[in-house]
VEXDRENBA-781731 format. One record per residue (C-alpha): residue number from 1; x, y, z. Coordinates in steps of 0.25 Angstrom, whole numbers. Layout:
residues N
<atom sefi="NUM" X="X" Y="Y" Z="Z"/>
...
//
This chain:
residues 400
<atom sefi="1" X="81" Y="-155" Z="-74"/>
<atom sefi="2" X="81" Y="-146" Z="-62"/>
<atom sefi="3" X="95" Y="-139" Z="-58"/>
<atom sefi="4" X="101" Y="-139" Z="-45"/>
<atom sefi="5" X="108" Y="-128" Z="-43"/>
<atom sefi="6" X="100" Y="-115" Z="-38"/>
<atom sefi="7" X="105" Y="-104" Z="-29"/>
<atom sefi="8" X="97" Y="-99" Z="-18"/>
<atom sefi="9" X="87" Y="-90" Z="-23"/>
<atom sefi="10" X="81" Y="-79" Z="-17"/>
<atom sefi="11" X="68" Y="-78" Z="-7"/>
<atom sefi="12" X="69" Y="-95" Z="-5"/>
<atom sefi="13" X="59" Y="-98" Z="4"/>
<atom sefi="14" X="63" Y="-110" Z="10"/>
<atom sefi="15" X="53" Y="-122" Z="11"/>
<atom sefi="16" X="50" Y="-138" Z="13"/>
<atom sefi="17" X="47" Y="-142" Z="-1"/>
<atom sefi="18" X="41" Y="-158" Z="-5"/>
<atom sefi="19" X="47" Y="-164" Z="-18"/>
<atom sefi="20" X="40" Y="-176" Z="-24"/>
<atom sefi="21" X="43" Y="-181" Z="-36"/>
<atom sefi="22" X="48" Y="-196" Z="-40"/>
<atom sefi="23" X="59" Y="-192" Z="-45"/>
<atom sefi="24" X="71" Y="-192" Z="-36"/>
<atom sefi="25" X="79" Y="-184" Z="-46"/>
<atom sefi="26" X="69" Y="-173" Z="-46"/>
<atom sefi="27" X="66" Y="-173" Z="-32"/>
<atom sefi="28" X="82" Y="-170" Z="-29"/>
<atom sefi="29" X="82" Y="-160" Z="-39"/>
<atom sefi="30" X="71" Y="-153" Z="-33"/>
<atom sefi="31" X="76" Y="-156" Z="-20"/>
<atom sefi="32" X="90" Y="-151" Z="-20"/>
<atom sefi="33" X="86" Y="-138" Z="-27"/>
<atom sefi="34" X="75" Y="-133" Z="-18"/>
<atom sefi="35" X="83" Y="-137" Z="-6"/>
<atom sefi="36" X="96" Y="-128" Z="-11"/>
<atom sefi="37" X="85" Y="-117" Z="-10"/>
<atom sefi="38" X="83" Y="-121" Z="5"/>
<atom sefi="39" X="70" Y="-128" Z="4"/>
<atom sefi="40" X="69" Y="-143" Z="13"/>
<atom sefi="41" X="64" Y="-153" Z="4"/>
<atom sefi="42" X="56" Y="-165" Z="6"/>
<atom sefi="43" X="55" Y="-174" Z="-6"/>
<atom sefi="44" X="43" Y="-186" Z="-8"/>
<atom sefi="45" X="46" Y="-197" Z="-19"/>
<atom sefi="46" X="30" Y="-198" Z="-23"/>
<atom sefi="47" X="16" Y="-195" Z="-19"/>
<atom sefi="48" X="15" Y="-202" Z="-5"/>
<atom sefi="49" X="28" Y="-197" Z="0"/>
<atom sefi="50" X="24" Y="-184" Z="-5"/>
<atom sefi="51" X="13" Y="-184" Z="5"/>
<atom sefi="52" X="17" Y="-189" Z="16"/>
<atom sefi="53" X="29" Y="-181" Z="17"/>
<atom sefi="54" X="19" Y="-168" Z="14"/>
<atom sefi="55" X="9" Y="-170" Z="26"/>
<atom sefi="56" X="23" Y="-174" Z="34"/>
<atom sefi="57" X="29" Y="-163" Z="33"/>
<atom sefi="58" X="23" Y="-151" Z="25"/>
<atom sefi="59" X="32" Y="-146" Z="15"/>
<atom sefi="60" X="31" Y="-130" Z="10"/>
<atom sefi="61" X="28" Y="-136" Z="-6"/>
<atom sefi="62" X="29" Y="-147" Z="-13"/>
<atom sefi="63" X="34" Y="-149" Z="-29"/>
<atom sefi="64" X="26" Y="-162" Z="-32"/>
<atom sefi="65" X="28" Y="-170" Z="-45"/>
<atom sefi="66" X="16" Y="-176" Z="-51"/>
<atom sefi="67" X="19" Y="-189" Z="-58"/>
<atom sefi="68" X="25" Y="-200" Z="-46"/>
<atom sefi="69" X="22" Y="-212" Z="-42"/>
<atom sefi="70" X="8" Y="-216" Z="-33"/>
<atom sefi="71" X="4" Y="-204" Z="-30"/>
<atom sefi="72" X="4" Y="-192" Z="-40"/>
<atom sefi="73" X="7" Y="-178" Z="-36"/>
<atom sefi="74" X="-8" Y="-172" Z="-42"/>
<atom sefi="75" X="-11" Y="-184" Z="-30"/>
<atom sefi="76" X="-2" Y="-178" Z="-19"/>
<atom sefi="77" X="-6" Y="-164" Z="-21"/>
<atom sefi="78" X="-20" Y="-165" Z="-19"/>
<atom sefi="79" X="-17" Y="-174" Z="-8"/>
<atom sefi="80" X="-9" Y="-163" Z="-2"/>
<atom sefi="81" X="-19" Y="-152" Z="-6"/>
<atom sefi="82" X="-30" Y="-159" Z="1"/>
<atom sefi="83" X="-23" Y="-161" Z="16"/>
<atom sefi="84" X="-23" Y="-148" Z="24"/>
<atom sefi="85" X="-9" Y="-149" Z="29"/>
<atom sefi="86" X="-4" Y="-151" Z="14"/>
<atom sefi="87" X="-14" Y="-143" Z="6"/>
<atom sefi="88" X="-6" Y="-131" Z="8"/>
<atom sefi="89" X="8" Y="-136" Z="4"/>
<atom sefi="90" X="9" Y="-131" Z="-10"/>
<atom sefi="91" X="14" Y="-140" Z="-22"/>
<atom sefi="92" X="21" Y="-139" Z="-34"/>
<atom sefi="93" X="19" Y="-150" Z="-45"/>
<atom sefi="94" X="33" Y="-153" Z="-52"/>
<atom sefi="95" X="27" Y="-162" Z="-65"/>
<atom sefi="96" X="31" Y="-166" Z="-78"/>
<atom sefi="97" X="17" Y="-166" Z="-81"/>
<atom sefi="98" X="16" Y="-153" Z="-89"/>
<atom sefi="99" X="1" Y="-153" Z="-94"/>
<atom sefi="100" X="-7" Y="-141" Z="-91"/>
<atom sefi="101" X="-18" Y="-149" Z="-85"/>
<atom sefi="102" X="-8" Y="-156" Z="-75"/>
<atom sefi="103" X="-4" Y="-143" Z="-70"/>
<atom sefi="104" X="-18" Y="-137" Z="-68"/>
<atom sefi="105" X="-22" Y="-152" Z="-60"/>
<atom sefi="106" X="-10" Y="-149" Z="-51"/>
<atom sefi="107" X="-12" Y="-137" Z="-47"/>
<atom sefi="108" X="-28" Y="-139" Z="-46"/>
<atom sefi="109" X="-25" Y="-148" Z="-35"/>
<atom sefi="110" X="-16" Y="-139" Z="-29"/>
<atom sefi="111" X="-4" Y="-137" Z="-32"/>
<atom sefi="112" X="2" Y="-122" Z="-32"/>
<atom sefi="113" X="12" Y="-124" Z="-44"/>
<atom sefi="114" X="17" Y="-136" Z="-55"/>
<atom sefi="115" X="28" Y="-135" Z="-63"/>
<atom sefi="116" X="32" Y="-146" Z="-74"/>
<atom sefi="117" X="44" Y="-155" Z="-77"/>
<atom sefi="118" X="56" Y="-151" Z="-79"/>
<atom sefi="119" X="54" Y="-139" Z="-73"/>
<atom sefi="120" X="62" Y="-128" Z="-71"/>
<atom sefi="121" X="72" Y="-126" Z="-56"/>
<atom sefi="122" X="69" Y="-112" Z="-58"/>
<atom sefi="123" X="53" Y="-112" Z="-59"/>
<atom sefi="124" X="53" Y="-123" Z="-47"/>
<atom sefi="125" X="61" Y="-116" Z="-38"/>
<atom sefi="126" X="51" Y="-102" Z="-41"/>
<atom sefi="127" X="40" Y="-110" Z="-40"/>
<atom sefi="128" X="45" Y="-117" Z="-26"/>
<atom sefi="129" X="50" Y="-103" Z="-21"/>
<atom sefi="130" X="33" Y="-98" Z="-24"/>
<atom sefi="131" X="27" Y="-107" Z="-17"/>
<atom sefi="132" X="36" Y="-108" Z="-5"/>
<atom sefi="133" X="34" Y="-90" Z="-4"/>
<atom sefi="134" X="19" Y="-94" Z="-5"/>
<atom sefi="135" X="20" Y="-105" Z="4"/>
<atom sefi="136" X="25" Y="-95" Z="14"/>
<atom sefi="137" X="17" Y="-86" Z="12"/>
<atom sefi="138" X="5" Y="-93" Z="13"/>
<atom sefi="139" X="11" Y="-99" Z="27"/>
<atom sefi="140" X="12" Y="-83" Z="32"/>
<atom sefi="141" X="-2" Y="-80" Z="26"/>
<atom sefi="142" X="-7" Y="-92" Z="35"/>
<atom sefi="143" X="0" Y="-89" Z="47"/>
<atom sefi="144" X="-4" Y="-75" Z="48"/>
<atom sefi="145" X="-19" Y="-77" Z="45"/>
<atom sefi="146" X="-19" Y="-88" Z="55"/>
<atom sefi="147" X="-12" Y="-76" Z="65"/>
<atom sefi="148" X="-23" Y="-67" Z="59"/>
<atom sefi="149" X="-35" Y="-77" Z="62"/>
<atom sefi="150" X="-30" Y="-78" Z="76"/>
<atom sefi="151" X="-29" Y="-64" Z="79"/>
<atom sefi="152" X="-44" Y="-63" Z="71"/>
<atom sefi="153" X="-48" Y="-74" Z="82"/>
<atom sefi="154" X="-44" Y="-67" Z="93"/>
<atom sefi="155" X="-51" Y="-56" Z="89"/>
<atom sefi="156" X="-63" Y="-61" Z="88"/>
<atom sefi="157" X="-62" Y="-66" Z="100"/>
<atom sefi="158" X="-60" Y="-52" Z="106"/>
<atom sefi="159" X="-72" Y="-48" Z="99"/>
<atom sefi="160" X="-80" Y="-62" Z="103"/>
<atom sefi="161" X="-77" Y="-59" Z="117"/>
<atom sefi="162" X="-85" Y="-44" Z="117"/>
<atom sefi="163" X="-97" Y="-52" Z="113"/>
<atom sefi="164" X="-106" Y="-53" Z="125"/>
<atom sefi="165" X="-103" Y="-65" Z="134"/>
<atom sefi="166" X="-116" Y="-63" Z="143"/>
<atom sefi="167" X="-126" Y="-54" Z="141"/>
<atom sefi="168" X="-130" Y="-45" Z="152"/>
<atom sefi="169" X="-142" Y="-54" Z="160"/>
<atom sefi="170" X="-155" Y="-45" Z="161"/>
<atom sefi="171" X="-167" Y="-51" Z="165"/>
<atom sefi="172" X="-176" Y="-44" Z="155"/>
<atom sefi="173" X="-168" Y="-48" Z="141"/>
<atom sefi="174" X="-163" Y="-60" Z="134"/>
<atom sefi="175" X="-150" Y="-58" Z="126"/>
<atom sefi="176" X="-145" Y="-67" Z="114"/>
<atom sefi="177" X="-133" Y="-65" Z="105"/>
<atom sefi="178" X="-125" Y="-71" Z="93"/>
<atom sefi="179" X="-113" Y="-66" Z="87"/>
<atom sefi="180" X="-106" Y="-75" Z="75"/>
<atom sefi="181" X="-94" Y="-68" Z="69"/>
<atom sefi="182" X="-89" Y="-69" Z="55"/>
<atom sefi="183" X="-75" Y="-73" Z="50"/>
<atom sefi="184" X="-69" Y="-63" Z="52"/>
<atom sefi="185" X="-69" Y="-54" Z="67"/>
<atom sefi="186" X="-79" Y="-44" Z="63"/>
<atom sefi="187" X="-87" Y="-31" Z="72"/>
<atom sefi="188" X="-100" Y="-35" Z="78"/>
<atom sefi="189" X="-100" Y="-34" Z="92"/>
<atom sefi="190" X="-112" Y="-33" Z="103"/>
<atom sefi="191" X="-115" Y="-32" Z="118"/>
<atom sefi="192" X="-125" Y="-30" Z="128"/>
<atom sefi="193" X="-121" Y="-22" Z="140"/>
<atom sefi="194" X="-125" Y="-20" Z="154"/>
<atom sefi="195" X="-128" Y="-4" Z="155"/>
<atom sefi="196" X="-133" Y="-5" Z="171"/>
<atom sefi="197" X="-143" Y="-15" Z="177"/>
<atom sefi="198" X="-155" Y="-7" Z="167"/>
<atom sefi="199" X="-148" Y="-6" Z="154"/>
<atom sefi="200" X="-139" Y="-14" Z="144"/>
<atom sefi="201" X="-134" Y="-8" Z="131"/>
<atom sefi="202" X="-132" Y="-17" Z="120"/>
<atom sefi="203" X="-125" Y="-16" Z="106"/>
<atom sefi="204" X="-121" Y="-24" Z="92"/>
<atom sefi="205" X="-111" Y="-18" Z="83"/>
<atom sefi="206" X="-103" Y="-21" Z="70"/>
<atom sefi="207" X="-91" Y="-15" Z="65"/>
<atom sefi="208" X="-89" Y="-12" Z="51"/>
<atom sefi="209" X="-80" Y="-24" Z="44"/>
<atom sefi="210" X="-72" Y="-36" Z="51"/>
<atom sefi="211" X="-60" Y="-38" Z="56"/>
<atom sefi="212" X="-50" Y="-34" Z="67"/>
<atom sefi="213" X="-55" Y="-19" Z="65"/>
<atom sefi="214" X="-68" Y="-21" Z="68"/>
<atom sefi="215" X="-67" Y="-31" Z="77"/>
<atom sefi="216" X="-60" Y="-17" Z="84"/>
<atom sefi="217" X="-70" Y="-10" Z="82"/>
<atom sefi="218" X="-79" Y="-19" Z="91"/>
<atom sefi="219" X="-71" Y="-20" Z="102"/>
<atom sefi="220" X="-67" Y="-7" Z="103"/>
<atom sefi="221" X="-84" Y="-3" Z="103"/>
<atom sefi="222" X="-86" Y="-14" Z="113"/>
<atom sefi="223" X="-77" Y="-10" Z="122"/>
<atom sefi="224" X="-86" Y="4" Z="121"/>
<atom sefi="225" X="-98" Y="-2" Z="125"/>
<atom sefi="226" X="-91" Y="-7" Z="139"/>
<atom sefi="227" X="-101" Y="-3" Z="151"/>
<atom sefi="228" X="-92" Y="3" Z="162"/>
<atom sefi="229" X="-97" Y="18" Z="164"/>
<atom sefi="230" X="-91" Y="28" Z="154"/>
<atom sefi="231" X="-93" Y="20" Z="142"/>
<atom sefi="232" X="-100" Y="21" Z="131"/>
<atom sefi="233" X="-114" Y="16" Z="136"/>
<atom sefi="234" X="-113" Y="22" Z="150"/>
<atom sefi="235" X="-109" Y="34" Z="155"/>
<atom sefi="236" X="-104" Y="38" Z="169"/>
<atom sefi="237" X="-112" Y="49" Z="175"/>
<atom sefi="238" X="-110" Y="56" Z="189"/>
<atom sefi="239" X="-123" Y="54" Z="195"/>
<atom sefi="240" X="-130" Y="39" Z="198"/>
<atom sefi="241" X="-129" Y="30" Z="192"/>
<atom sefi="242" X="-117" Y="36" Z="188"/>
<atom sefi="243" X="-117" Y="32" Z="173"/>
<atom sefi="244" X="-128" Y="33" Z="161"/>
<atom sefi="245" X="-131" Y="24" Z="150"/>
<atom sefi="246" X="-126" Y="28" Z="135"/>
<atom sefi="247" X="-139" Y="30" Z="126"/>
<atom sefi="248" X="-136" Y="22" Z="113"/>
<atom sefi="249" X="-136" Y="33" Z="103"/>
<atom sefi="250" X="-123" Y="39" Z="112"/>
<atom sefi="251" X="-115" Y="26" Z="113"/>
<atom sefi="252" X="-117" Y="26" Z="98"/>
<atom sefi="253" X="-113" Y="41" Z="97"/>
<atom sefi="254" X="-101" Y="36" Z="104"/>
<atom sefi="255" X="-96" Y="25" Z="97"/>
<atom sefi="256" X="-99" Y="33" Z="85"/>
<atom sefi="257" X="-87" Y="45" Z="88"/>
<atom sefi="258" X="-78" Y="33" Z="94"/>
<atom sefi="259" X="-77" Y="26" Z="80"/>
<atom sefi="260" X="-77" Y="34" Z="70"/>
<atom sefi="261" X="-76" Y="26" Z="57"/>
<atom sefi="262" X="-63" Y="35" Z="53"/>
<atom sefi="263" X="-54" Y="31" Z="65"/>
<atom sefi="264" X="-59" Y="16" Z="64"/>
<atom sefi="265" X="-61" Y="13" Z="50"/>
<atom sefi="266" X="-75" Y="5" Z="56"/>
<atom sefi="267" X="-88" Y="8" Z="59"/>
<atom sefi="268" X="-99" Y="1" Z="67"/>
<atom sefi="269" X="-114" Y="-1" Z="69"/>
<atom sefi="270" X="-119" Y="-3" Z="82"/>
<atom sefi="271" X="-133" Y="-3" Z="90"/>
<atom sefi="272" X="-132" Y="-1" Z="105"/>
<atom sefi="273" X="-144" Y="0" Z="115"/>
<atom sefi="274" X="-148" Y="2" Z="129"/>
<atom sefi="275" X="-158" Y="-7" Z="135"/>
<atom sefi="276" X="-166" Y="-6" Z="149"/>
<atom sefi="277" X="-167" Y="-19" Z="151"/>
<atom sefi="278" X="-180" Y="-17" Z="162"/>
<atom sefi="279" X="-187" Y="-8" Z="153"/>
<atom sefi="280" X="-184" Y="-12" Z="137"/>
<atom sefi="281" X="-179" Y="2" Z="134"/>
<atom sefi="282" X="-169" Y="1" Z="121"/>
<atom sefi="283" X="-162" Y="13" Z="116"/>
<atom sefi="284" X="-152" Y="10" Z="106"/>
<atom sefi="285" X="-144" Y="17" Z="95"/>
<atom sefi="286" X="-141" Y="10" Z="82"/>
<atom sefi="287" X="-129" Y="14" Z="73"/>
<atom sefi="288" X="-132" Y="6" Z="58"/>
<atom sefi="289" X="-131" Y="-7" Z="65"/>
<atom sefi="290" X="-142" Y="-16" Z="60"/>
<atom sefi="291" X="-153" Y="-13" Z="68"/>
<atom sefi="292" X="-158" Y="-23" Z="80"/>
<atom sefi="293" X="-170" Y="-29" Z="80"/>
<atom sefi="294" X="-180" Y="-27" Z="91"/>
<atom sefi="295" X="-190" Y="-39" Z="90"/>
<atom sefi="296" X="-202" Y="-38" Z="96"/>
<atom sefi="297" X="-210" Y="-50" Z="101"/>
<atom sefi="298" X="-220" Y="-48" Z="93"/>
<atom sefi="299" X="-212" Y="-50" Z="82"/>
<atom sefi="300" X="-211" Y="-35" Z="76"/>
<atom sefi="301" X="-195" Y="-29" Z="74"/>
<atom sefi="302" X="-191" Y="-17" Z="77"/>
<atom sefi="303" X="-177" Y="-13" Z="72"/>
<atom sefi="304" X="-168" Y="-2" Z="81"/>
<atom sefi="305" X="-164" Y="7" Z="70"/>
<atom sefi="306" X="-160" Y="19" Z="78"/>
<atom sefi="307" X="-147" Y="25" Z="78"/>
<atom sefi="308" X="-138" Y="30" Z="69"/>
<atom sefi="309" X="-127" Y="25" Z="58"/>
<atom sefi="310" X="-112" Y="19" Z="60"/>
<atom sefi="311" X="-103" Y="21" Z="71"/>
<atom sefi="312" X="-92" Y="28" Z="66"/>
<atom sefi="313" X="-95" Y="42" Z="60"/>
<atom sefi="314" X="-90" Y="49" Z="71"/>
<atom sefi="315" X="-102" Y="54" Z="78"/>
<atom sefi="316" X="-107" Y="60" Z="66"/>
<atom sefi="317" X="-120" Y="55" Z="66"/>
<atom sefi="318" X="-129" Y="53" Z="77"/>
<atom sefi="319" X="-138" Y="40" Z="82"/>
<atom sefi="320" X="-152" Y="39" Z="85"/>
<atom sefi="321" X="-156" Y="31" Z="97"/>
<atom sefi="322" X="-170" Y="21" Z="99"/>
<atom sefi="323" X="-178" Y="19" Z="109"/>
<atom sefi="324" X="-187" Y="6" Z="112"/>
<atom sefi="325" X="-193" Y="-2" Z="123"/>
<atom sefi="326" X="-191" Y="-17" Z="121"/>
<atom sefi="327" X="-204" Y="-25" Z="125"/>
<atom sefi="328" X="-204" Y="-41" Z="132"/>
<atom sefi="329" X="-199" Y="-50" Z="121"/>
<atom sefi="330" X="-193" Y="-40" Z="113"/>
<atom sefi="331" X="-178" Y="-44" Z="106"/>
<atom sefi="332" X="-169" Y="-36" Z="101"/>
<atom sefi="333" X="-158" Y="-40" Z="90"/>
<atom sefi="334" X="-145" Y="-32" Z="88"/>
<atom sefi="335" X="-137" Y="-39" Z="75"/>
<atom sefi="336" X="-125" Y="-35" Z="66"/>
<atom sefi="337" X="-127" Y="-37" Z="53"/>
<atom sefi="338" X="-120" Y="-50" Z="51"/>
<atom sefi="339" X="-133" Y="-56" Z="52"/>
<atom sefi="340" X="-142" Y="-48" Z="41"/>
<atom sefi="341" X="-129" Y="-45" Z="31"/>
<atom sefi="342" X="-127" Y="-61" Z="31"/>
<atom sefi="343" X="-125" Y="-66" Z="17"/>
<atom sefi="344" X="-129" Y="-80" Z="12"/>
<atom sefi="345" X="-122" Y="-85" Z="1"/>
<atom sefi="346" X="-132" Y="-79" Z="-8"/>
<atom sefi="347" X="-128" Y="-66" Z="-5"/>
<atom sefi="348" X="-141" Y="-61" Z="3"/>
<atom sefi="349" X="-141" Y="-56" Z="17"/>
<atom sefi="350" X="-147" Y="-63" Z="30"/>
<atom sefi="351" X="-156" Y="-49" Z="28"/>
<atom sefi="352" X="-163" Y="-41" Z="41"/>
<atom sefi="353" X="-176" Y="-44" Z="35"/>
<atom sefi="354" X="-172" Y="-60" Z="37"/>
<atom sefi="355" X="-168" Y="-55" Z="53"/>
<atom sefi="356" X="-179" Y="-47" Z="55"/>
<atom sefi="357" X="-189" Y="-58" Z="52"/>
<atom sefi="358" X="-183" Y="-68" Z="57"/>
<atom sefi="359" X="-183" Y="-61" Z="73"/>
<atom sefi="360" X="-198" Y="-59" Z="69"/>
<atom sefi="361" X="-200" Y="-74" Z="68"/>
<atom sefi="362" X="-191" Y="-77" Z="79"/>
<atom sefi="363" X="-197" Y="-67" Z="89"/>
<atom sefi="364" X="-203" Y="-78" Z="98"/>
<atom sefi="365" X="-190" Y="-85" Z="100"/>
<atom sefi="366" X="-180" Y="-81" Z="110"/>
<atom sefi="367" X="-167" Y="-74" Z="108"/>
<atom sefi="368" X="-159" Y="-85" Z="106"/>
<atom sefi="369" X="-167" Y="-93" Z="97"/>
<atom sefi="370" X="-168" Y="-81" Z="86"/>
<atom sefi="371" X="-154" Y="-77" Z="87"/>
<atom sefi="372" X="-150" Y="-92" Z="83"/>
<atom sefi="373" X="-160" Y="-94" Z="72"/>
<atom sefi="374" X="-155" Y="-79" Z="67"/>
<atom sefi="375" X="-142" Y="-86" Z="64"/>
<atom sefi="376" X="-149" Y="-99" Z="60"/>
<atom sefi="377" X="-154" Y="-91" Z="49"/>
<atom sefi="378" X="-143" Y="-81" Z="45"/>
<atom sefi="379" X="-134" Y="-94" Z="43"/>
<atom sefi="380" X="-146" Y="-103" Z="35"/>
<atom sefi="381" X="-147" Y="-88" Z="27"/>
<atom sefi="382" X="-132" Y="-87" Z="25"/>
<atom sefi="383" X="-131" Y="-102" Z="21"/>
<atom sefi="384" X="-120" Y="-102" Z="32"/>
<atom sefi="385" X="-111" Y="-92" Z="24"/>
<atom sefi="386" X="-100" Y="-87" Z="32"/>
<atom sefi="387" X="-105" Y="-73" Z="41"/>
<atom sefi="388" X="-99" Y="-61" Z="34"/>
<atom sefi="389" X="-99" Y="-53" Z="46"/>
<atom sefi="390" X="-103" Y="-57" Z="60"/>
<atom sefi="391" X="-116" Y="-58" Z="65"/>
<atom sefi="392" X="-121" Y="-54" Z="78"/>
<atom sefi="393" X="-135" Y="-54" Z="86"/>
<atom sefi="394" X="-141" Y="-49" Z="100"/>
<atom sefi="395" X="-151" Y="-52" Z="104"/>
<atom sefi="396" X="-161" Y="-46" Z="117"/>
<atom sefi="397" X="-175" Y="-50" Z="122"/>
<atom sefi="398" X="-181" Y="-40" Z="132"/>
<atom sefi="399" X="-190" Y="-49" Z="143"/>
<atom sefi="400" X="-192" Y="-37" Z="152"/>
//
């Protein structure tokens, strides 16, 4: 028998709470004690009425008796669990079916708690009060992620919209990307840049981790690479034509005293070059990023491994710089190393062997055709397993 008289207790939190049970005395009972605690109360006579008043009106929990008429409440429960506006909404069985097994069955099908008849006003008010603070909780949790995930989208917007829109138009090359970003807002970033009307510098980076930090990371250093004179890839100068291009291994020299890995708690790997788009002349510096790929037309790779290590040791060590000529039907490939470090669900990599050979059997195609079947084949590899980072490809043909 369940007593009447409660004082208010301390830390109520105040809910809508669904009573079904046929029997009118203990639906009262129930009734009249929860509401003194300042909960609003809805009460259902059997299974149907349970439901329709749950999808009507969305009640913070419902203690549910299992034994009535029609339809049962093991019935109801599952039939709320498996509705998306309901399946949230936990439940608490109220039963005079004390077997073990009809404990484990109800809460296997979704229910948060079960307490037997005659139960105690004490234990169901505790209980109540639980799962109302979780309840609550839980709403909070939600509500915040879902402020989390739109602030996540906007950032990755930001960062989307650094991505080149149009590539510079120069007669001599073809240029081709593809960048497809993980779950989360991650580092990688890339540009081509027009230097003068003989030059454009180009670069891919990725900054260690993911997340808003590094996705700071990336805009700061794109904003670096902007090309009004007196930035990093051009210099003013007094004499005509009154500014000079940066040679790569300085812009890396640069960017390595501007972020120092102990004032941003990142590091990054980057390559940036400087083409002559009339004559093929590339010279590049490369700081630990995976080397680009230079594929010749006759098939044969050539990887640019000049450089140096990470940005972010402060100037301490210094970068190498290469030199090359690209030749008619060259393509180069700058990547990040979402593409080679992509898992399968085996656990093995996509693999810079696998890349390499696959540009080789592809060199007669053009840049678009190899970059798609690129990702054709990383996502028949990975057996379509979410990316763990973000993947991204550039791709140039010199025509000259």
């Amino acid at each position: 028998m369940i007593e009447v008289c409660l004082d208010q207790g301390e830390g109520t939190m105040p809910g809508t709470i669904l009573i079904v049970d046929d029997s009118m005395v203990n639906r009262k009972l129930l009734s009249k004690t929860l509401a003194g605690l300042g909960h609003e109360i809805i009460e259902a006579r059997d299974g149907k009425e349970a439901l329709e008043r749950s999808f009507e009106l969305l009640p913070d929990l419902i203690l549910l008796d299992i034994i009535m008429p029609e339809i049962e409440g093991f019935e109801v429960c599952s039939a709320l669990k498996a509705d998306e506006r309901t399946a949230d909404i936990p439940i608490i069985f109220l039963s005079a079916r004390s077997e073990v097994k009809d404990k484990i069955k109800g809460l296997e099908i979704g229910a948060v708690d079960y307490i037997t008849k005659p139960f105690d006003r004490g234990e169901v008010l505790a209980r109540v009060q639980n799962q109302l603070k979780i309840r609550a909780l839980t709403k909070d949790l939600m509500e915040k992620q879902a402020r989390l995930d739109e602030d996540l989208k906007a950032a990755a917007g930001i960062q989307g919209s650094l991505l080149p829109r149009k590539l510079p138009d120069v007669e001599n090359l073809e240029m081709v990307w593809k960048f497809t970003p993980c779950e989360m807002i991650g580092g990688d970033i890339f540009n081509v840049l027009r230097l003068d009307e003989s030059h454009l510098g180009f670069y891919i980076l990725d900054v260690s981790g993911h997340g808003v930090p590094s996705a700071m990371v990336t805009v700061s250093v794109s904003q670096m690479f902007q090309t009004h004179s007196g930035s990093l890839v051009k210099r003013q100068k007094g004499n005509p034509p009154f500014y000079e291009i940066v040679q790569p291994r300085h812009v890396l020299q640069q960017l390595d005293r501007e972020y120092p890995l102990d004032r941003f708690d990142k590091y990054f790997t980057i390559v940036y070059a400087v083409l002559n788009v009339h004559t093929g002349h590339l010279s590049y510096s490369n700081a630990a990023h995976p080397c680009p790929v230079l594929l010749h037309a006759d098939g044969t790779l050539e990887l640019l491994d000049k450089g140096g290590t990470i940005i972010g040791l402060d100037g301490a060590v210094p970068f190498e710089e290469g030199e090359l000529d690209l030749h008619r039907g060259d393509k180069l490939f700058l990547y990040t190393d979402g593409l080679t470090e992509y898992q399968n669900d085996e656990g093995g990599f996509f693999g810079q062997d696998r890349f390499h050979d696959l540009l080789a059997s592809l060199r007669d195609r053009s840049l678009s055709v190899i970059l798609d079947r690129v990702y054709e084949a990383m996502t028949q590899f990975g057996n379509r397993v979410k990316l763990q980072d973000d993947v991204s490809i550039l791709g140039i043909e010199f025509k000259g």
